[in-house]
Backbone as ProteinMPNN parsed JSONL, in Angstrom:
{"seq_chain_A": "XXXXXXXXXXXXXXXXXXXXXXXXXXXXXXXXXXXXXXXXXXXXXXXXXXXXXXXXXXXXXXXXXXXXXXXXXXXXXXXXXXXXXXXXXXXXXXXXXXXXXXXXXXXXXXXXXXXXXXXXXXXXXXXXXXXXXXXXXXXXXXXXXXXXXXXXXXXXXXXXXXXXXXXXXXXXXXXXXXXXXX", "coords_chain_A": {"N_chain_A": [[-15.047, -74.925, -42.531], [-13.173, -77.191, -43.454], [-9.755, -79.306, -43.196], [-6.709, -80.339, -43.228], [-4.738, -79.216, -41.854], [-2.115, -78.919, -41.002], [0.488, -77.511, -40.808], [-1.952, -75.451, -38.729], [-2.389, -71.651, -39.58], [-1.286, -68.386, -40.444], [-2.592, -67.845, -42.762], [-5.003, -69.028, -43.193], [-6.978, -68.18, -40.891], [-6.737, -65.994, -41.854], [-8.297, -65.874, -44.32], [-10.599, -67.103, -42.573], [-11.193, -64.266, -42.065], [-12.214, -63.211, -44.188], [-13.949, -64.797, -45.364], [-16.062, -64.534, -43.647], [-16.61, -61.964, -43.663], [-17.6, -61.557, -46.361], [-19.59, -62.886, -46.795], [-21.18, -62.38, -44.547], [-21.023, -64.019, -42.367], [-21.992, -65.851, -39.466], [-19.987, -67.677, -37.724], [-17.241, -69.397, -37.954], [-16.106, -72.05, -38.731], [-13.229, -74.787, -38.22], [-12.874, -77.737, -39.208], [-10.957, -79.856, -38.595], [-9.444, -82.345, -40.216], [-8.999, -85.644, -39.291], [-7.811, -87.419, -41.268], [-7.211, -86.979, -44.345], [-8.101, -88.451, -47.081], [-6.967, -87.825, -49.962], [-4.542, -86.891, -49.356], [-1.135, -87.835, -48.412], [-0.137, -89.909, -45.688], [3.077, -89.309, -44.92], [4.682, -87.37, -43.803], [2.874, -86.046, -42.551], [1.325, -84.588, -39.055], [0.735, -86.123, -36.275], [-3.119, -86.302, -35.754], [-4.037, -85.047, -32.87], [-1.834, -83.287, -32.491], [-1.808, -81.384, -34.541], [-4.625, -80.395, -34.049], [-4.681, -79.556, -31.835], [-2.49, -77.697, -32.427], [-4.083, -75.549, -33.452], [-5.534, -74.546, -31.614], [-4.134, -73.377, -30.171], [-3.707, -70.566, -31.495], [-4.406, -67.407, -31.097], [-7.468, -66.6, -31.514], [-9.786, -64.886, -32.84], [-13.364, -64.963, -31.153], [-15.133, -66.186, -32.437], [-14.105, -67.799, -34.678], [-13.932, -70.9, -34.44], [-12.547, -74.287, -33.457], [-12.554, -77.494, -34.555], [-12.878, -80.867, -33.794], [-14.814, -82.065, -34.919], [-14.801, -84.205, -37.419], [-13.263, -86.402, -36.464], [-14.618, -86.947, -34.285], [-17.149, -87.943, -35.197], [-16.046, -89.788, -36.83], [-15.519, -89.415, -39.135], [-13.813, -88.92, -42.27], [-14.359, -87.462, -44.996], [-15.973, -85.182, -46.794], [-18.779, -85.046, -47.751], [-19.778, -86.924, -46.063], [-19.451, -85.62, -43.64], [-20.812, -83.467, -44.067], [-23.45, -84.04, -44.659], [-23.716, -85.324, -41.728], [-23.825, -82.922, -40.139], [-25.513, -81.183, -41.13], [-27.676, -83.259, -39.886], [-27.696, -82.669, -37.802], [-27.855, -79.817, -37.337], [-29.959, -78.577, -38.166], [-31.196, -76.243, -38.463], [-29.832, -74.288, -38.989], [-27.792, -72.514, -41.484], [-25.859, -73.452, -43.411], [-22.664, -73.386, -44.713], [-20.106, -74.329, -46.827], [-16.661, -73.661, -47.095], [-14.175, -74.201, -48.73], [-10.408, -73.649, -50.595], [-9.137, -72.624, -53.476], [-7.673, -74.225, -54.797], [-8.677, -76.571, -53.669], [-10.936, -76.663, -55.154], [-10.217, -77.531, -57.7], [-9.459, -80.252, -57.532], [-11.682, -81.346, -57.0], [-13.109, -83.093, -58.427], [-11.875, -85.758, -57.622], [-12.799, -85.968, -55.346], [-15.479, -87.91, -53.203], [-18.625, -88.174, -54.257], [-18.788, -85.731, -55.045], [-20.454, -84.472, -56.729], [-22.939, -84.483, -55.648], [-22.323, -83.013, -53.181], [-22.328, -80.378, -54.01], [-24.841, -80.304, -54.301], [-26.21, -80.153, -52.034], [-25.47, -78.667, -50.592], [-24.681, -74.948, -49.968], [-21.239, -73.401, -50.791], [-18.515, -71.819, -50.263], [-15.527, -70.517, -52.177], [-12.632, -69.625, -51.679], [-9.992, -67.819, -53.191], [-6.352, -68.747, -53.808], [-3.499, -67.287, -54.495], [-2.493, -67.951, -57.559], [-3.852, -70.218, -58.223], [-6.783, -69.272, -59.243], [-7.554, -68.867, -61.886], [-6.904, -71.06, -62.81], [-8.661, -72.893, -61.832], [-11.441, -72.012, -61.748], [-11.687, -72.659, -64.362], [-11.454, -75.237, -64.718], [-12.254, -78.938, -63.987], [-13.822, -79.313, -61.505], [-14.55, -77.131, -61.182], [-16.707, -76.917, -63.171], [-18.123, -79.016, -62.406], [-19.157, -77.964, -60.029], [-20.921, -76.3, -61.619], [-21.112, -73.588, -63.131], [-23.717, -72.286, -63.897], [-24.454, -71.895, -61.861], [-23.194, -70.31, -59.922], [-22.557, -67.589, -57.734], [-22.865, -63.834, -57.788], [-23.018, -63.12, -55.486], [-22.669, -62.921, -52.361], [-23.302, -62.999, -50.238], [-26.119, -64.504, -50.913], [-25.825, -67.184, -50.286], [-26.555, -67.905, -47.85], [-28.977, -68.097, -48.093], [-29.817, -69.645, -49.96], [-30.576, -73.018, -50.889], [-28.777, -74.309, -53.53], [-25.507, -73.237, -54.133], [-22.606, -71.315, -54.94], [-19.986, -69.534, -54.576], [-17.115, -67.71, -55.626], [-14.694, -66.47, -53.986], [-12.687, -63.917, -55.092], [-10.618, -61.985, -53.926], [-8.552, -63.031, -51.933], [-5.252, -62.684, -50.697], [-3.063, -63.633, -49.217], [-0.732, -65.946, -49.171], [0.342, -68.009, -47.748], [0.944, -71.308, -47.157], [0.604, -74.222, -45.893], [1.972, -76.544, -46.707], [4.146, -74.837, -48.02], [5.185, -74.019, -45.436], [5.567, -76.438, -43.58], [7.847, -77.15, -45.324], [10.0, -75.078, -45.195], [10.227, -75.311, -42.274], [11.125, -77.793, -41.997], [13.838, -77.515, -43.951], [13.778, -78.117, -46.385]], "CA_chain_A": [[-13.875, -74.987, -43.375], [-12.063, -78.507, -43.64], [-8.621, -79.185, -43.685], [-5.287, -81.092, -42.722], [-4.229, -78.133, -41.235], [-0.563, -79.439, -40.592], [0.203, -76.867, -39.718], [-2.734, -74.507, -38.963], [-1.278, -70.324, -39.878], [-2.084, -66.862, -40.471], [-3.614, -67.831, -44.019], [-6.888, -69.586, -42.525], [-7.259, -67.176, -40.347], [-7.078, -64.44, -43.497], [-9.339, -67.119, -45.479], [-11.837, -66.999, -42.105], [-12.026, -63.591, -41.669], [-12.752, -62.564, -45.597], [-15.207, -65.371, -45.431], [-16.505, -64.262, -42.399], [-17.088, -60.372, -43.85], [-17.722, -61.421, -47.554], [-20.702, -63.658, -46.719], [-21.772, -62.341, -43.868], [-21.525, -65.234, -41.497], [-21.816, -65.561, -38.159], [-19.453, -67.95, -37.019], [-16.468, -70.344, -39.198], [-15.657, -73.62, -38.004], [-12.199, -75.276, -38.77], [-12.811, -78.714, -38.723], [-9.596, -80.328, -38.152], [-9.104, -83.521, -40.548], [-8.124, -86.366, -39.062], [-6.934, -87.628, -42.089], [-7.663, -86.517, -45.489], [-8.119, -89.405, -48.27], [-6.383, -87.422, -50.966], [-3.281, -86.641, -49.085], [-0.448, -88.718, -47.906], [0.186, -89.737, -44.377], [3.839, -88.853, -44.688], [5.191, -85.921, -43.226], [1.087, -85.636, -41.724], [1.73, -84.305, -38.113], [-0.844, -86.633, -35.561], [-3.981, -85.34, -35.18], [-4.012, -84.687, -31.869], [-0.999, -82.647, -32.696], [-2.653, -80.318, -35.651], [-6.003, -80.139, -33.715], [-3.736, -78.601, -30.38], [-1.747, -76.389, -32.674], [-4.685, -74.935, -34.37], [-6.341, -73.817, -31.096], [-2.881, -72.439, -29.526], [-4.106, -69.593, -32.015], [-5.553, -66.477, -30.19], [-8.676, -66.365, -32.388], [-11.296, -64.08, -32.445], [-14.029, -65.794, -30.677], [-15.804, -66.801, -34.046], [-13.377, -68.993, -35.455], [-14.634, -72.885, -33.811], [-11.713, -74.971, -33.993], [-13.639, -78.339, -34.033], [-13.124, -82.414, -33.679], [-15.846, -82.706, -35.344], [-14.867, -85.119, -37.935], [-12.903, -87.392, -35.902], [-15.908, -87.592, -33.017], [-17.704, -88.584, -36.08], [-15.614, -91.149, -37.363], [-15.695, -88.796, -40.609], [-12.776, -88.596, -43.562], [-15.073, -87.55, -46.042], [-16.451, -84.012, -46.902], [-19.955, -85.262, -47.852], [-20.432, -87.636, -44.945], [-19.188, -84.244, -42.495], [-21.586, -82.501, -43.894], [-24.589, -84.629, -44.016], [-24.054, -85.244, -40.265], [-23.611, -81.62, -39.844], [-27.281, -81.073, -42.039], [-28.964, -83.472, -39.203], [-27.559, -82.206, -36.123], [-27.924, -78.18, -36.976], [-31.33, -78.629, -39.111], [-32.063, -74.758, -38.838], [-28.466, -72.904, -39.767], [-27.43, -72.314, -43.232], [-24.127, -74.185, -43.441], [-21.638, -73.111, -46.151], [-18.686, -74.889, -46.64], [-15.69, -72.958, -47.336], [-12.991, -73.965, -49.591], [-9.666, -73.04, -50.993], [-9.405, -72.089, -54.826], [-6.849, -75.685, -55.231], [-9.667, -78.062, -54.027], [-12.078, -76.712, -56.44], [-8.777, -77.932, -58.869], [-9.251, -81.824, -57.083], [-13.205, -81.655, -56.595], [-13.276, -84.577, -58.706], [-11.57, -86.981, -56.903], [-13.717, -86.174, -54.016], [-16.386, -88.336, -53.088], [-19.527, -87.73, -54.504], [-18.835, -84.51, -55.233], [-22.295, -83.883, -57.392], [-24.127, -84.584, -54.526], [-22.113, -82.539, -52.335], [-22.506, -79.45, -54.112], [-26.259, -80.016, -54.727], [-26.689, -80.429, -50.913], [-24.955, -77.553, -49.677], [-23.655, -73.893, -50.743], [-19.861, -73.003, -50.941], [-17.639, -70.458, -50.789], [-14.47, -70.943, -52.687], [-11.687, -68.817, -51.651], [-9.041, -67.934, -53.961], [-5.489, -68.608, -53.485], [-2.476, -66.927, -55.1], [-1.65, -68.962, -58.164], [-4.973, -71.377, -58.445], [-7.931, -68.636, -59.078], [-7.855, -69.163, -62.938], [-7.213, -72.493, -63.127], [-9.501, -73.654, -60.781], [-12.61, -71.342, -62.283], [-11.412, -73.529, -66.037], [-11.333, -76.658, -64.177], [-13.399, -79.927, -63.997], [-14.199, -78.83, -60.703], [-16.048, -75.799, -61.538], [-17.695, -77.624, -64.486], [-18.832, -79.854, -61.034], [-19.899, -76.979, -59.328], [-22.184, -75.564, -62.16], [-20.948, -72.775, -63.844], [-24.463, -71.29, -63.808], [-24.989, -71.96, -60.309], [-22.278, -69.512, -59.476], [-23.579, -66.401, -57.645], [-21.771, -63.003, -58.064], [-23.799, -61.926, -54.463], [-21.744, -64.326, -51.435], [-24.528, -63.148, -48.933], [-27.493, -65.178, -51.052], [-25.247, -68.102, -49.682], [-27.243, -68.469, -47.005], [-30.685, -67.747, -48.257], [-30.631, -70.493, -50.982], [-30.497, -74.603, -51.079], [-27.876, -74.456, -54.011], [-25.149, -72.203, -55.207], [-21.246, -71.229, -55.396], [-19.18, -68.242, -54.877], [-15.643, -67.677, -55.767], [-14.202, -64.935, -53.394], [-11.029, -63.564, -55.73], [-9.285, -61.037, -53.346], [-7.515, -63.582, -50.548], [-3.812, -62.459, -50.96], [-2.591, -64.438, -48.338], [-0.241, -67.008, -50.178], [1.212, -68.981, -46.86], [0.057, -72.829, -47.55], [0.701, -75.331, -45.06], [2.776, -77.19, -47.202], [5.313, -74.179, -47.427], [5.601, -73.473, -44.314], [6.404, -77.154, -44.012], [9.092, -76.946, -46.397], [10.988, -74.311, -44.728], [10.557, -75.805, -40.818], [12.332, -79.025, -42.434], [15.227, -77.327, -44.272], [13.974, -78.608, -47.555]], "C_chain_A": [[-13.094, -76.22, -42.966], [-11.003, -78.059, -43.929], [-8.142, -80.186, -42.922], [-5.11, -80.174, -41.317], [-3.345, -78.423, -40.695], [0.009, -77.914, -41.427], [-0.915, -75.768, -39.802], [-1.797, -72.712, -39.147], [-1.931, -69.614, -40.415], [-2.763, -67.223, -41.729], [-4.685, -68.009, -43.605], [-6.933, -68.862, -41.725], [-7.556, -65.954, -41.317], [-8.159, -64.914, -43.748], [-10.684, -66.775, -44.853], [-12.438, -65.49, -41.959], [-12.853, -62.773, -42.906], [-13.711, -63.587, -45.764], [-16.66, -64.916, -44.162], [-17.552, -63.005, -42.905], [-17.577, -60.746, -45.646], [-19.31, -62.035, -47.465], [-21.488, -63.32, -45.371], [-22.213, -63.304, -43.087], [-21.093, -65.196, -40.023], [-21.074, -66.395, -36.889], [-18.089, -68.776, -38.516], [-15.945, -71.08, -38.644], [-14.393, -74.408, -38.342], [-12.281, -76.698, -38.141], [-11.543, -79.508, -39.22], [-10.072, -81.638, -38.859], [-8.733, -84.811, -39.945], [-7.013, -87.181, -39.988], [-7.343, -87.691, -43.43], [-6.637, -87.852, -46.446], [-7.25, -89.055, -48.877], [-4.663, -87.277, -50.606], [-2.387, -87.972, -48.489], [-0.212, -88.836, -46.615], [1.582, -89.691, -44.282], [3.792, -87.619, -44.631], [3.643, -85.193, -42.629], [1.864, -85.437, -40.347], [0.169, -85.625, -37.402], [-2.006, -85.52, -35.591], [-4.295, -84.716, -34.089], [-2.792, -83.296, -31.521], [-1.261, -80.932, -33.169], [-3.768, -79.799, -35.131], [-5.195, -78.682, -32.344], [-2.996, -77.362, -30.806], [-2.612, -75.208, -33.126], [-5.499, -74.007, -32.939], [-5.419, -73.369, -30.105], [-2.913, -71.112, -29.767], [-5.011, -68.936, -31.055], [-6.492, -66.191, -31.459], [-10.068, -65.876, -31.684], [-12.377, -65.263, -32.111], [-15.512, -66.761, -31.049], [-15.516, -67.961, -34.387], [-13.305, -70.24, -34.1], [-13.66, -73.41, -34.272], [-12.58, -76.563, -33.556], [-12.987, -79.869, -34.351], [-13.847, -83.222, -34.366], [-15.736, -84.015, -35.873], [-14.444, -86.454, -37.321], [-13.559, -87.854, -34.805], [-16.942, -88.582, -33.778], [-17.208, -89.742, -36.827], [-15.425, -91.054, -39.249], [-14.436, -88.421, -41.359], [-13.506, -87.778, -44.665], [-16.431, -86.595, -46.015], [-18.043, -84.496, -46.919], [-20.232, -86.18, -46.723], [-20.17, -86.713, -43.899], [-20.626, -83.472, -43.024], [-23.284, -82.717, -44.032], [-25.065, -84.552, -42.46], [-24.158, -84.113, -39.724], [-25.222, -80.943, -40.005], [-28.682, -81.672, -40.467], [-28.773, -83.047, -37.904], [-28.152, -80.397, -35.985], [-29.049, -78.057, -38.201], [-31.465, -77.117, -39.468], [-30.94, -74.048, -38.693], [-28.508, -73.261, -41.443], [-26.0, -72.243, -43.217], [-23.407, -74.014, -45.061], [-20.122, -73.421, -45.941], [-17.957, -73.915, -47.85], [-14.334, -73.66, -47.984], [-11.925, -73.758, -50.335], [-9.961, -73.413, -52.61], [-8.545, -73.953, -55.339], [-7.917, -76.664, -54.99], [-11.061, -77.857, -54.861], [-11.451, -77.967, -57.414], [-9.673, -79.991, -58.325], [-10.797, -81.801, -56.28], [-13.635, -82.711, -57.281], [-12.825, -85.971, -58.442], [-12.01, -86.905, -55.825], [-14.604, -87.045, -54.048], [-17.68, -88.12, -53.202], [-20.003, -86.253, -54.272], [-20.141, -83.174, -55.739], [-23.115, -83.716, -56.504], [-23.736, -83.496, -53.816], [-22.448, -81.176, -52.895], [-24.007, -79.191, -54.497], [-26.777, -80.084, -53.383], [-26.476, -79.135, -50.328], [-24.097, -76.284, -50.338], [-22.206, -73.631, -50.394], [-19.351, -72.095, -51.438], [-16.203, -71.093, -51.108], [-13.541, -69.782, -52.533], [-9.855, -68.88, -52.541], [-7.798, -68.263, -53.517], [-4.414, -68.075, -54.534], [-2.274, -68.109, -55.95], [-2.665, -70.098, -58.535], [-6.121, -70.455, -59.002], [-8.062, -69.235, -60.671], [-8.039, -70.741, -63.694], [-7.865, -72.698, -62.836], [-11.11, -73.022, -61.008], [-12.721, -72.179, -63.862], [-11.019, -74.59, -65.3], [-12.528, -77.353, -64.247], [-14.058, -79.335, -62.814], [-15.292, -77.69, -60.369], [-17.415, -76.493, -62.508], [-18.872, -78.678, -62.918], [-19.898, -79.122, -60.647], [-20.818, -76.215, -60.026], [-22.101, -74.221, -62.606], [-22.238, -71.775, -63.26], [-24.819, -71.443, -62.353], [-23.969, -70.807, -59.624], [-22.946, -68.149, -59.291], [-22.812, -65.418, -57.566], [-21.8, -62.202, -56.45], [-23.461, -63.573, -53.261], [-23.054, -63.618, -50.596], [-25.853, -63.948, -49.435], [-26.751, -66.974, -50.195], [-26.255, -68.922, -49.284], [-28.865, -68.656, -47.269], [-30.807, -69.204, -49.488], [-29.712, -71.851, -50.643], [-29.202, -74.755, -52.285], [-27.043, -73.289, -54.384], [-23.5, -72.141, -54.781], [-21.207, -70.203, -55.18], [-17.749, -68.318, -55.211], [-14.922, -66.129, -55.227], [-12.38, -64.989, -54.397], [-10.209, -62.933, -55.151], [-8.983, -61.737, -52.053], [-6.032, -63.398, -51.124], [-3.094, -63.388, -50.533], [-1.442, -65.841, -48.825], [0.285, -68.046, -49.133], [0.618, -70.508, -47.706], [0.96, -73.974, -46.231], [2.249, -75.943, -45.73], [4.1, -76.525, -47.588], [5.845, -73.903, -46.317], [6.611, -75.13, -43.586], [7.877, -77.667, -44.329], [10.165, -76.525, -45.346], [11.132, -74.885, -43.104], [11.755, -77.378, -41.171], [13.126, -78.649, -43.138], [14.692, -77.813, -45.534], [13.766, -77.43, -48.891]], "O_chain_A": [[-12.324, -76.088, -42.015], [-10.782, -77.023, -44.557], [-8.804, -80.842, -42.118], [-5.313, -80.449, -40.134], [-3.518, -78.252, -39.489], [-0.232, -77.558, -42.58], [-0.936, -75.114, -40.845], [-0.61, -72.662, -38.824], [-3.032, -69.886, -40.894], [-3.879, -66.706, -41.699], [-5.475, -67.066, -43.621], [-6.892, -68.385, -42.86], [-8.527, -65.199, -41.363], [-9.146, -64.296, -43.348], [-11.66, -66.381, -45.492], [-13.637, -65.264, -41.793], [-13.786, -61.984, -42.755], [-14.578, -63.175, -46.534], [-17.877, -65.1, -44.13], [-18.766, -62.94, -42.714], [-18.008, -59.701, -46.135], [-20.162, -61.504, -48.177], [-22.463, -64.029, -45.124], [-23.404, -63.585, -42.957], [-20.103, -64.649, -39.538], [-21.228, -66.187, -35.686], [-18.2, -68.613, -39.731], [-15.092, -70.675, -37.854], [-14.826, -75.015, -39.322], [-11.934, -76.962, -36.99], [-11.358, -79.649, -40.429], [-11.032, -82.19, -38.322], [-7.611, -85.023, -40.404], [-5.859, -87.498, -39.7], [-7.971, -88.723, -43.662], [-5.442, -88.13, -46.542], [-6.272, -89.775, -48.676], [-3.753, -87.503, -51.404], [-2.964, -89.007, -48.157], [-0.012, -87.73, -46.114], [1.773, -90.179, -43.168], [3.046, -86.857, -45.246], [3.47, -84.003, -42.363], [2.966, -85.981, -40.274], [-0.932, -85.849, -37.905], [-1.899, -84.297, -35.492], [-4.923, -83.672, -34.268], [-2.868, -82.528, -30.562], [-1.073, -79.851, -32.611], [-4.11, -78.716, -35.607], [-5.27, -77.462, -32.198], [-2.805, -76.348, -30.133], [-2.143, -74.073, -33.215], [-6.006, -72.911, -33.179], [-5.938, -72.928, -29.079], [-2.468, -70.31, -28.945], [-5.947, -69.415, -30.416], [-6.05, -65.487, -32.367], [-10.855, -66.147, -30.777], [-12.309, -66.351, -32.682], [-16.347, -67.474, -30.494], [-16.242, -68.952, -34.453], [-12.641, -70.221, -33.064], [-13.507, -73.259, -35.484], [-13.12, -76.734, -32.463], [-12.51, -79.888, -35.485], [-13.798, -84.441, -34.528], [-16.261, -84.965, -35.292], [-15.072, -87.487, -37.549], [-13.281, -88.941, -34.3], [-17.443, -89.609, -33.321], [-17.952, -90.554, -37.377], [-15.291, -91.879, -40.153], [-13.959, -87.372, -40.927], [-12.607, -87.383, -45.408], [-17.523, -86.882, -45.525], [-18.591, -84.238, -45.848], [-21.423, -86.03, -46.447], [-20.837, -87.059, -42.924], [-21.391, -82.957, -42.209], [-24.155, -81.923, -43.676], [-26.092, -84.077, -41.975], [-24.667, -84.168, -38.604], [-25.877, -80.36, -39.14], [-29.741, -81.169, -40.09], [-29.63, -83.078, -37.02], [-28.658, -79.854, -35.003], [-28.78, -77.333, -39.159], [-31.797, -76.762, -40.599], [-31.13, -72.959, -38.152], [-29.101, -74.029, -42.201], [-25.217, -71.305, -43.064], [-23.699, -74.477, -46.164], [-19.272, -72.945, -45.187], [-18.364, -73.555, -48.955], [-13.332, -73.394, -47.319], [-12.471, -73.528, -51.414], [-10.781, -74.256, -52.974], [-9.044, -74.661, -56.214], [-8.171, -77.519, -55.838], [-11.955, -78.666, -55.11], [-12.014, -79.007, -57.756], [-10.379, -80.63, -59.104], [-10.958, -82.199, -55.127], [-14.572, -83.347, -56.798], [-13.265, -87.025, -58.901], [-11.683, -87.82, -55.069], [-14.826, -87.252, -55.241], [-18.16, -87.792, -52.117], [-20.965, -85.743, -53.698], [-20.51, -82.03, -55.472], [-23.993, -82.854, -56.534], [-24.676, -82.724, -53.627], [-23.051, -80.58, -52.003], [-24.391, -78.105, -54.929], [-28.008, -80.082, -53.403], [-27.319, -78.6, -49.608], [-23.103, -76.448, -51.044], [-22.144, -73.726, -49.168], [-19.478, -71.57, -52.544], [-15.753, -72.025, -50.441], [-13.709, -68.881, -53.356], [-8.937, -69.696, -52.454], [-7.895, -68.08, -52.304], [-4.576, -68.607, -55.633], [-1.949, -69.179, -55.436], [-2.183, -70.984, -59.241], [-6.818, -71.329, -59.518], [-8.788, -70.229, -60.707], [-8.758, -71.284, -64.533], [-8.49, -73.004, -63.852], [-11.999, -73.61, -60.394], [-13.813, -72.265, -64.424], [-9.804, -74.757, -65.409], [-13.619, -76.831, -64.472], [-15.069, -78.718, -63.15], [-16.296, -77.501, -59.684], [-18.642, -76.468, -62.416], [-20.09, -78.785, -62.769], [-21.101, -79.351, -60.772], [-21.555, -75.465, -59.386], [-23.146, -73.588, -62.457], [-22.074, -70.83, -62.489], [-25.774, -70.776, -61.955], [-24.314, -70.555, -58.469], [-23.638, -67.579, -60.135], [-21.7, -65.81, -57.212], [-21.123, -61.234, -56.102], [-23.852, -64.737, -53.347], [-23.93, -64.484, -50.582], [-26.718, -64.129, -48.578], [-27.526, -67.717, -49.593], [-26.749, -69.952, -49.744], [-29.685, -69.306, -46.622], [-31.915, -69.66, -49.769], [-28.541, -71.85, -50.262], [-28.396, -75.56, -51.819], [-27.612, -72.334, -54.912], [-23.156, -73.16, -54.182], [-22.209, -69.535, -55.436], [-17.275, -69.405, -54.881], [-14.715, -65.086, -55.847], [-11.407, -65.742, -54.345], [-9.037, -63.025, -55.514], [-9.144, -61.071, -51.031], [-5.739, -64.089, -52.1], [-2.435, -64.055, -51.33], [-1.968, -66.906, -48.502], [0.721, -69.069, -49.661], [-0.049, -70.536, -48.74], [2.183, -74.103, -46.186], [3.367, -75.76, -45.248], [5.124, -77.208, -47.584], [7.017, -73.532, -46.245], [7.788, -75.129, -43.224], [8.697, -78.352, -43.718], [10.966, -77.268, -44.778], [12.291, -74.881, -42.691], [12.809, -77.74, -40.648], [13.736, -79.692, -43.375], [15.757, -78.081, -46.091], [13.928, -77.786, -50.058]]}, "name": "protein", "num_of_chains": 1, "seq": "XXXXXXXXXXXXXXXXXXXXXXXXXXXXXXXXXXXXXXXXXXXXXXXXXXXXXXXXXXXXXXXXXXXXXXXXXXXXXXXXXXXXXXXXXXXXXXXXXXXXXXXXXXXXXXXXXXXXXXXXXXXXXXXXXXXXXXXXXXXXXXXXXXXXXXXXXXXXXXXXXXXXXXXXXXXXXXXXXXXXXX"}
């Protein structure tokens, strides 16, 4: 699971453990951004900052808070998960999601590719599930490629889920909000 994670918070933690039990997976990785293309580097916390706050969290001993991208020299979902493809040849890697970057899967970087390389779980968020299922994004992701069964995940080379029951509504960017008074 990619992210900013300025600040990391009980949502991704919700997010990992309904991905965790919906798909039947046996570990969930939060790879810590160093700095995400799409977003702005105002009001970004350092990375070294976001990476430290995220593993201050007492987390079940599942959830991998990871460096990865920035050991890698990686911004950029499809070049994370290539390198990810040649280092762990024999797991079945499923990248995880929120229901908003389905919404902005087209200003990703070779997005076609990315979802023909690797399966994804898309977790809903309060307030994005409908849009983001009637989005370009989905149209990306293949409509018919969408599986109604999150445990084939792992068993197949392409496919999609859209988990609908994450309640959880925190977002980074509220929480945010309210620590700065705005």
């Amino acid at each position: 699971m990619g992210g900013s994670f300025n600040p990391a918070h009980q949502g991704h933690i919700d997010i990992s453990i309904s991905a965790r039990k919906t798909a039947q997976l046996d570990e969930v990785w939060w790879l810590v951004s160093p700095q995400n293309p799409l977003k702005q580097t105002e009001g970004m916390a350092s990375f070294s900052h976001r990476i430290c706050y995220a593993r201050a969290f007492d987390l079940p001993n599942w959830i991998r808070v990871s460096d990865f991208e920035a050991s890698q020299h990686s911004v950029r979902t499809i070049d994370t998960l290539k390198r990810l493809r040649q280092i762990f040849k024999c797991c079945d890697l499923i990248w995880i999601m929120g229901a908003d970057n389905l919404i902005q899967l087209p200003e990703w970087q070779q997005a076609r590719e990315l979802m023909r390389m690797t399966n994804v779980m898309v977790m809903g968020r309060p307030g994005f599930n409908y849009q983001a299922l009637a989005s370009k994004g989905a149209a990306i992701a293949k409509r018919n490629l969408r599986t109604k069964n999150p445990a084939v995940l792992g068993k197949t080379r392409q496919g999609w889920y859209f988990e609908h029951f994450t309640h959880n509504s925190l977002s980074s960017t509220a929480i945010r909000k309210q620590t700065q008074g705005l």
